[in-house]
C-alpha positions in Angstrom: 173.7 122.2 105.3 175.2 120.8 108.4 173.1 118.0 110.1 173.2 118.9 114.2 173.4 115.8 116.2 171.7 115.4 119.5 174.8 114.8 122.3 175.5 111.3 123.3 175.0 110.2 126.5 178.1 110.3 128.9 178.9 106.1 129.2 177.4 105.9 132.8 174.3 107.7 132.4 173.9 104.9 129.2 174.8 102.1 131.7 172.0 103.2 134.2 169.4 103.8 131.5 170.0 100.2 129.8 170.0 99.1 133.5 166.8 100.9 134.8 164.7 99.4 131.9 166.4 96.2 131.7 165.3 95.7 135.4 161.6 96.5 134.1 162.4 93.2 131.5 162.2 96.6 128.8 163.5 97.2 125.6 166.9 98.5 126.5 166.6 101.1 123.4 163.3 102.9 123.6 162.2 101.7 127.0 158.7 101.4 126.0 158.2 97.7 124.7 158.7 94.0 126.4 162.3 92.6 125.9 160.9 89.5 126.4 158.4 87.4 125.2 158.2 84.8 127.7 159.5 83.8 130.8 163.3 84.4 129.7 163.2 84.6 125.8 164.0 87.5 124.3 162.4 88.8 121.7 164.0 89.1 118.0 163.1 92.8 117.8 161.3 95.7 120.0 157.5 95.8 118.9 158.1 99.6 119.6 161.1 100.7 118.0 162.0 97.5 116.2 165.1 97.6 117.6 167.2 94.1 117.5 167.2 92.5 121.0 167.6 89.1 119.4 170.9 89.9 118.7 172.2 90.7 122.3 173.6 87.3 123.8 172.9 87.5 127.4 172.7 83.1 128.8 175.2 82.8 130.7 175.7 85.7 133.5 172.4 86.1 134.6 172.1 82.6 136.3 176.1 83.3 137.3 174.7 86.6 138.9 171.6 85.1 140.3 173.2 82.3 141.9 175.5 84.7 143.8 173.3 86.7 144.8 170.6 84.1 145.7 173.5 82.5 147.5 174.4 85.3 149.6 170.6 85.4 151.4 170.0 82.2 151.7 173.6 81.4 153.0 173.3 84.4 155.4 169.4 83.1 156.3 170.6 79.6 157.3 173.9 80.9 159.5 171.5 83.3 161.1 168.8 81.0 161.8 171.3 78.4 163.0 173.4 80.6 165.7 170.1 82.1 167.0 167.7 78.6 167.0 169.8 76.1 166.4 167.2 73.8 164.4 166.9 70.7 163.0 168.5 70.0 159.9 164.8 68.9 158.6 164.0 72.2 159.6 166.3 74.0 157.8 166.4 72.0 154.5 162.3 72.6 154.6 163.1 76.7 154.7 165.8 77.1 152.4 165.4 74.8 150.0 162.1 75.9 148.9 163.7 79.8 149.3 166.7 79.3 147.0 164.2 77.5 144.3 161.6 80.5 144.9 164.4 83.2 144.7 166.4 82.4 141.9 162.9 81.6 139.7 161.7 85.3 141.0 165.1 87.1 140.4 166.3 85.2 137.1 164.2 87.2 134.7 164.9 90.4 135.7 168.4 89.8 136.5 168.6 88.7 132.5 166.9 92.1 131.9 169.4 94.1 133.3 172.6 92.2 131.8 170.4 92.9 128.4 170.1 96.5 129.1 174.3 96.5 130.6 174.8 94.8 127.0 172.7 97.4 125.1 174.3 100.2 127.2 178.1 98.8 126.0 176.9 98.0 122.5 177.9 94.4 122.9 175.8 92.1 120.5 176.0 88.3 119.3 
């Protein structure tokens, strides 16, 4: 008998599903269980589908990613705020300082979630 095999997904409909549920901090496999078991560890296999997200080796672009992006609003906050106010330095170190900390804690996790799930979709481990 001849086994029939389910058709593979096309490489960019992979890359948006490991990206979709990476963004939800997902399993990049199954979608169903938590990639992570803290703030940004991952955990050494999917609760769900026991699949190994240990293995994927996602440290170094997310805070590369979140820094530029993080970057770009704050950078384009302060020029704004600067050509229409023209405040204080005091002032502006007391806004963005506080925003870059605030944003880069808030988008780091999920950020690592979807370079886990771009990883997952590439079938790049270790």
């Amino acid at each position: 008998m001849s086994e029939v095999h389910a058709p593979e997904k096309s490489s960019s409909s992979r890359l948006l599903t490991g990206l979709r549920r990476g963004l939800r901090r997902k399993c990049p496999n199954c979608g169903h269980g938590f990639a992570f078991s803290g703030y940004l560890t991952l955990r050494s296999q999917c609760e769900v589908c026991e699949h190994p997200i240990g293995e994927y080796r996602c440290d170094d672009a997310p805070p590369y990613f979140t820094i530029l992006l993080v970057g770009h609003i704050v950078v384009g906050g302060a020029l704004s705020m600067e050509q229409s106010m023209n405040p204080s330095m005091a002032l502006q170190l007391s806004v963005w300082l506080p925003t870059t900390v605030i944003l880069c804690l808030g988008f780091l996790p999920f950020i690592k979630g979807a370079v886990l799930g771009t990883q997952w979709a590439m079938k790049i481990k270790g």
